[in-house]
Wavefront OBJ file of the C-alpha trace (Angstrom):
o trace
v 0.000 0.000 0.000
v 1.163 3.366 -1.172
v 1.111 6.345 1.784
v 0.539 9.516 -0.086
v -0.394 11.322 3.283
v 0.736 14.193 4.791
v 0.833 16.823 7.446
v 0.987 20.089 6.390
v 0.827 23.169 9.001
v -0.358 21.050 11.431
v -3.075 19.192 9.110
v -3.338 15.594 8.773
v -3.853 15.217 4.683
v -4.599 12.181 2.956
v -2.847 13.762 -0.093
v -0.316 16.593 -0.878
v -2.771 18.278 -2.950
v -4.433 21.345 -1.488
v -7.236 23.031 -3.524
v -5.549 26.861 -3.860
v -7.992 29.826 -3.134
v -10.049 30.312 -6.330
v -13.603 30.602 -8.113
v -13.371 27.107 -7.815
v -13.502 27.489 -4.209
v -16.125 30.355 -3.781
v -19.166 27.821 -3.412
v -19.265 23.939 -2.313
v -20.218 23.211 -5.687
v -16.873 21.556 -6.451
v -15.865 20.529 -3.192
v -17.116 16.587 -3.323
v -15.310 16.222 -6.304
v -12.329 17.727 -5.108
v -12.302 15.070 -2.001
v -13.617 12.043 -4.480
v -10.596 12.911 -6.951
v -8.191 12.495 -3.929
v -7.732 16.625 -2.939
v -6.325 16.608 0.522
v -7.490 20.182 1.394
v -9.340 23.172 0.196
v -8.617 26.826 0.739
v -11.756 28.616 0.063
v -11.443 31.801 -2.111
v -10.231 34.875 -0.148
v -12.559 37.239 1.409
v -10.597 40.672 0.704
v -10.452 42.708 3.695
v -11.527 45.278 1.557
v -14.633 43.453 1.874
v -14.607 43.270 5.342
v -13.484 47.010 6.141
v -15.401 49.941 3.848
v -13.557 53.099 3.437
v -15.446 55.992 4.623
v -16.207 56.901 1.153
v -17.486 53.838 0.232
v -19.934 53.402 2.299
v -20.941 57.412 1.879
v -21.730 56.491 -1.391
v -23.917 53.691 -0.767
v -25.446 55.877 1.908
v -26.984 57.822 -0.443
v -27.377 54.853 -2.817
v -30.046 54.068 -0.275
v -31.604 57.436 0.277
v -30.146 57.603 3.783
v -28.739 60.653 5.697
v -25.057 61.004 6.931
v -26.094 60.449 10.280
v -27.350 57.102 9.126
v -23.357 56.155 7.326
v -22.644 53.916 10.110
v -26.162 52.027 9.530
v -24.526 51.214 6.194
v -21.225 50.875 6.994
v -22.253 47.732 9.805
v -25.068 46.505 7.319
v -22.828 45.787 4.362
v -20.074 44.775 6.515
v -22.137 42.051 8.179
v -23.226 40.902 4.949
v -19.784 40.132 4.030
v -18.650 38.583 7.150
v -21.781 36.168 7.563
v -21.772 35.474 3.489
v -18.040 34.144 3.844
v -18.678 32.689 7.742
v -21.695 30.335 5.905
v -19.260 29.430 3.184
v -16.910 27.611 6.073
v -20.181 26.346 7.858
v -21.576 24.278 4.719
v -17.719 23.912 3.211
v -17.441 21.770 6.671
v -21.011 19.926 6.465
v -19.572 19.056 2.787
v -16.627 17.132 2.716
v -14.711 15.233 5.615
v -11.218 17.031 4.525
v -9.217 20.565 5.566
v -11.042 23.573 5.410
v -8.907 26.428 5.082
v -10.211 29.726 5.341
v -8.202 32.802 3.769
v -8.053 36.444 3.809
v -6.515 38.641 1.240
v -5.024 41.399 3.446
v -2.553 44.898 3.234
v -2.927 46.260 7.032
v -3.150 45.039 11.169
v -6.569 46.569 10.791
v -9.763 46.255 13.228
v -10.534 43.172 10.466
v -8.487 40.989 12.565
v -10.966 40.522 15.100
v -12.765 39.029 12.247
v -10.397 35.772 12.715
v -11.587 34.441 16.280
v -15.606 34.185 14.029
v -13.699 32.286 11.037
v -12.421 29.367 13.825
v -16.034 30.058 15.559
v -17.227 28.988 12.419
v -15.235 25.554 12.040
v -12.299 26.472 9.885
v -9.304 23.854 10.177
v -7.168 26.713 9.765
v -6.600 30.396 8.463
v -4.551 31.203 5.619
v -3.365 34.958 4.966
v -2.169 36.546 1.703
v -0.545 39.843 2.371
v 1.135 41.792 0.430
v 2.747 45.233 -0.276
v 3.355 46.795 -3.475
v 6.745 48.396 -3.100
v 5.982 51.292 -4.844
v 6.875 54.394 -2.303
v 9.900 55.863 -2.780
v 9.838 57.101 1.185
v 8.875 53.696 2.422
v 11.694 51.258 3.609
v 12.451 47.555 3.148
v 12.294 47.318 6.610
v 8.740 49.282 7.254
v 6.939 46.611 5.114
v 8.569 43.535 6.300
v 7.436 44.619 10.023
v 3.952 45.597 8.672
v 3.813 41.250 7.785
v 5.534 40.343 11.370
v 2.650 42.861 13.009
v -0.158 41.489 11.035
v 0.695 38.034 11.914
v 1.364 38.973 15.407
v -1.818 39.955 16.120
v -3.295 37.209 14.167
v -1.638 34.636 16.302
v -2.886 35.765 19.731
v -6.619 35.817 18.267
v -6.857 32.475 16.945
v -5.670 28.595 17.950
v -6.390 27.254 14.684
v -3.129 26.629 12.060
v -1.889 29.889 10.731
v -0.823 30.221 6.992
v 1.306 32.702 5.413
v 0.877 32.720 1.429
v 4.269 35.014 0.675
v 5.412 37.080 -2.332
v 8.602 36.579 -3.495
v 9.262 40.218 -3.677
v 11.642 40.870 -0.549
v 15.223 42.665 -0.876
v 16.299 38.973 1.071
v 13.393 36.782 0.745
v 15.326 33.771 2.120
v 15.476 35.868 5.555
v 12.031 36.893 5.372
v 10.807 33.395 4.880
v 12.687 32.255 8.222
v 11.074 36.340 9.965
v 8.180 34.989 9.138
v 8.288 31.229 10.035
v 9.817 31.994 13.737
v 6.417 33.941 14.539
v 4.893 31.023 15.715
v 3.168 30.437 12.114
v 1.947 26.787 10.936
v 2.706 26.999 7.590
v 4.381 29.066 4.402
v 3.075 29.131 1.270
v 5.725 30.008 -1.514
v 4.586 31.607 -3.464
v 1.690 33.489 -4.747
v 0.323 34.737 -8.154
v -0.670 37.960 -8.200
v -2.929 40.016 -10.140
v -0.402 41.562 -13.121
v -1.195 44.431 -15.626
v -0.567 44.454 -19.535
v -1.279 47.160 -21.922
v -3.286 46.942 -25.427
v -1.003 48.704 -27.720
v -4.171 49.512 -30.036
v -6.688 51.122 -27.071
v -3.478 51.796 -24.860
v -6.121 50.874 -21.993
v -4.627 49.024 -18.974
v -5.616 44.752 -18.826
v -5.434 41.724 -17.064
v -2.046 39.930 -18.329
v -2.003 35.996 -18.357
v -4.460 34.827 -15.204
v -3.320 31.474 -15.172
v -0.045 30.160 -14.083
v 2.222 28.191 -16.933
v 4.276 24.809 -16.144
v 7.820 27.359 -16.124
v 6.487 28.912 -13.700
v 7.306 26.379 -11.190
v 10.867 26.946 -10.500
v 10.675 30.274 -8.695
v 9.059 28.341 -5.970
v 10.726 25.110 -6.747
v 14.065 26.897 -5.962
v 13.131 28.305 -2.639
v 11.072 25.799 -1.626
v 14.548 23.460 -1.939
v 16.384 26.834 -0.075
v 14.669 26.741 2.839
v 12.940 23.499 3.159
v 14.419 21.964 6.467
v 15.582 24.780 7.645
v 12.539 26.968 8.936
v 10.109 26.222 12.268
v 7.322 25.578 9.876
v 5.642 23.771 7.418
v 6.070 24.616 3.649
v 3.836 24.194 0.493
v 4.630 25.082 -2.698
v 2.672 26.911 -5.307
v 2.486 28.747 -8.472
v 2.960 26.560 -12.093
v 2.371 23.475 -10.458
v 0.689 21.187 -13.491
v 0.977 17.761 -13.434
v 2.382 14.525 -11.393
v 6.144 15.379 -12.767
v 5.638 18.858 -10.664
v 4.379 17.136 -7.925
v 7.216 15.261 -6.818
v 9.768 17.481 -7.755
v 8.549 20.231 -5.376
v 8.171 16.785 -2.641
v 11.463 16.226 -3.644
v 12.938 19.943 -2.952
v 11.069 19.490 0.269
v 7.273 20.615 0.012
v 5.220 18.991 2.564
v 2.084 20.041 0.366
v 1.303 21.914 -2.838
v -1.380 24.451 -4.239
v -3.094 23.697 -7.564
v -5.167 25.804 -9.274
v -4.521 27.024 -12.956
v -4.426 23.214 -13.983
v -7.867 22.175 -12.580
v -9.331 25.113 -14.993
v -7.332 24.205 -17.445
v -7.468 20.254 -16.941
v -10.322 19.577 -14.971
v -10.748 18.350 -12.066
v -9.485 14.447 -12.781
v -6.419 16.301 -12.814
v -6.146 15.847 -8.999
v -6.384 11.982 -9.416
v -4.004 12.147 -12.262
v -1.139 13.723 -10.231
v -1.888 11.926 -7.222
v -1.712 8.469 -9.780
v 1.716 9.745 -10.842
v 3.355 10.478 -7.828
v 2.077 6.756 -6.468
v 3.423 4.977 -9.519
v 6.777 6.926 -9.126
v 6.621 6.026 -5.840
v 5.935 2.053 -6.785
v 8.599 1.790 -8.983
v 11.139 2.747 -6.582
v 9.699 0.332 -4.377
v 8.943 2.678 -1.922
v 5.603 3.141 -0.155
v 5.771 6.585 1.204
v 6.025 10.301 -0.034
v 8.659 10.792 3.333
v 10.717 8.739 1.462
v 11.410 11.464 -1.268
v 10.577 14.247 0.765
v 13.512 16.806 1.146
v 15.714 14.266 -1.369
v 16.738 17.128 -3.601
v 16.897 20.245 -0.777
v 20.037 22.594 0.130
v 20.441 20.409 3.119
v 20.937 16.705 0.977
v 21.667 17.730 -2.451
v 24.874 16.461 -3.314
v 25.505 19.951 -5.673
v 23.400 22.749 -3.577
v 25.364 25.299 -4.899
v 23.484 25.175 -8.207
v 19.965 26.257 -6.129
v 22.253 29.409 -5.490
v 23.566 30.098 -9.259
v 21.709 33.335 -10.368
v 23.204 33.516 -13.393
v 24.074 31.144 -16.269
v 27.634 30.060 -16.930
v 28.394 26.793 -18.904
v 25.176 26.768 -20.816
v 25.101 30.112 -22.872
v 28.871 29.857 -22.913
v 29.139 26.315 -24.987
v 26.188 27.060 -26.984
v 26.602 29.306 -29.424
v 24.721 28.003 -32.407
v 21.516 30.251 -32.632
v 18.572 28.584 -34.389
l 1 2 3 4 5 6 7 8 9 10 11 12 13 14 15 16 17 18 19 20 21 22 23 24 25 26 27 28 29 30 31 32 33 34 35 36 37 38 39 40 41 42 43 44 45 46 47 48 49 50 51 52 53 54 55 56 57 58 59 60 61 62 63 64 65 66 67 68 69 70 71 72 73 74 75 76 77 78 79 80 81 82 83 84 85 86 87 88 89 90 91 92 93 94 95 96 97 98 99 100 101 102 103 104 105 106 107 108 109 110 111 112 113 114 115 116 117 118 119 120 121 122 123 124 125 126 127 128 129 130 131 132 133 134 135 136 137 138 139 140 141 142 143 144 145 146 147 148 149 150 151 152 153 154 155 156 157 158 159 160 161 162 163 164 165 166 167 168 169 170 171 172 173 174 175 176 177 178 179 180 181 182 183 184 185 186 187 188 189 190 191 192 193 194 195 196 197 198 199 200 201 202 203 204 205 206 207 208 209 210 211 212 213 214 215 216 217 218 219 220 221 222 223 224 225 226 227 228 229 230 231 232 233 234 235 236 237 238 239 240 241 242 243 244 245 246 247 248 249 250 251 252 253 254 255 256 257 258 259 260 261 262 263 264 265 266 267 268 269 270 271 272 273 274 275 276 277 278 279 280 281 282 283 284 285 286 287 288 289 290 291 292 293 294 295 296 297 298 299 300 301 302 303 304 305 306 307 308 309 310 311 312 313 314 315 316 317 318 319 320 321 322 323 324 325 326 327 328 329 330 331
């Protein structure tokens, strides 16, 4: 018998896979087939704390939207607000009465806000655990390094003394040293890291010279950003780590085990695949797995990481030195 189990921040999963925050994930539609094709979690799609916290002009706006006064903002502001909250609280409730596996709740978030209270009524609500993506965009000239690294430590902070439930961090790669980051972030007393993200990117159309979405989906390539780091720091931090981002098939699956990945995020490739793709993957790694006569995933686990890697240096090599030398035939 194959073991393709896991624990992943603190989670017992009967399969690496973990269901990344998505559509997908925005309704139980999907969720019995996620569990039936052999998903081992499922991170429902973020609730923006946007969402959760109006801006003062926002909920001016709907204010009068509704015919109501100024003195009746804060009617509006708590109205909507609740909406929100118990629309994504009922979304854990029925996610739980659904399938037997992980629930993971998430939040998309930018500040230590008020919205953290908001966490003690997602583990109220049965979530197996809390993921957070945060994230800066280092675009102010008069803001330091050092200003927005603290601004994750201080959200997470005060996330971790309002909840007992598995905390997640879902990181950017976007640090001046990400590999100390990573370790900032996993000695905070955090379950679980996440590397990395996808965020939302801009394009341009050259013709309306209007601002667009850029690819939404992640590509197979994409994979060995995280692969990389994942390998880097894998062993070496007080938490769990996943991998995600370009993960498509069985092949990705075990090379980000092998770098070290106790679990992985899928998306893009469910849209793109379906959702037999879970199955698929999780058929792969167990033949791998068979032919090596081997009947567990912690027997490849870590394999090809910084720490047991019998050339590590080459996860460090950031720039390309027998290849593009040797090769000089252009085609």
């Amino acid at each position: 018998m194959i073991d393709i189990s896991t624990k992943f921040a603190g989670l017992n999963l009967k399969s690496p896979i973990i269901i990344g925050s998505s559509g997908l994930t925005n309704s139980i539609q999907y969720f019995k087939d996620f569990e039936a094709n052999g998903a081992g979690a499922i991170v429902l799609k973020s609730l923006y704390e946007e969402e959760i916290i109006f801006k003062k002009d926002d909920y001016l706006k709907q204010a009068k939207k509704y015919g109501y006064d100024s003195k009746d903002t804060n009617y509006i502001y708590h109205k909507i607000k609740q909406e929100n909250v118990n629309k994504y609280l009922q979304l854990i409730k029925d996610a739980k009465n659904s399938v037997s596996i992980p629930i993971i709740a998430s939040i998309n978030c930018v500040t230590p806000n008020e919205w953290v209270n908001f966490t003690k009524k997602i583990q109220e609500a049965g979530a197996d655990a809390i993921e957070l993506n945060i994230f800066f965009i280092p675009n102010r000239l008069n803001k330091k390094s050092q200003d927005i690294e603290d601004s994750y430590i201080d959200i997470i902070t005060k996330i971790r003394n309002k909840v007992d439930i598995p905390i997640i961090i879902k990181m950017s790669q976007y640090f001046t040293n990400l590999g100390n980051m990573i370790h900032r972030v996993s000695n905070t007393g955090v379950n679980g890291i996440v590397l990395f993200n996808k965020y939302y990117s801009p394009d341009i159309d050259i013709n309306t010279k209007e601002i667009t979405v850029s690819n939404v989906f992640s590509r197979p390539s994409d994979i060995y950003v995280p692969l990389r780091w994942v390998a880097l720091t894998s062993g070496t931090v007080n938490c769990s780590i996943a991998a995600s981002t370009g993960i498509h098939d069985g092949e990705a699956l075990i090379k980000t085990i092998m770098a070290g990945a106790d679990a992985v995020e899928i998306v893009s490739t469910i849209y793109k695949n379906g959702i037999k793709q879970i199955k698929e993957m999780n058929n792969t790694l167990i033949e791998f797995l068979k032919y090596r006569n081997l009947n567990s995933i912690k027997q490849i686990k870590g394999q090809a990481n910084q720490i047991n890697s019998n050339d590590s240096a080459v996860l460090e090599r950031v720039q390309f030195m027998r290849y593009f030398s040797d090769n000089n035939d252009i085609i």
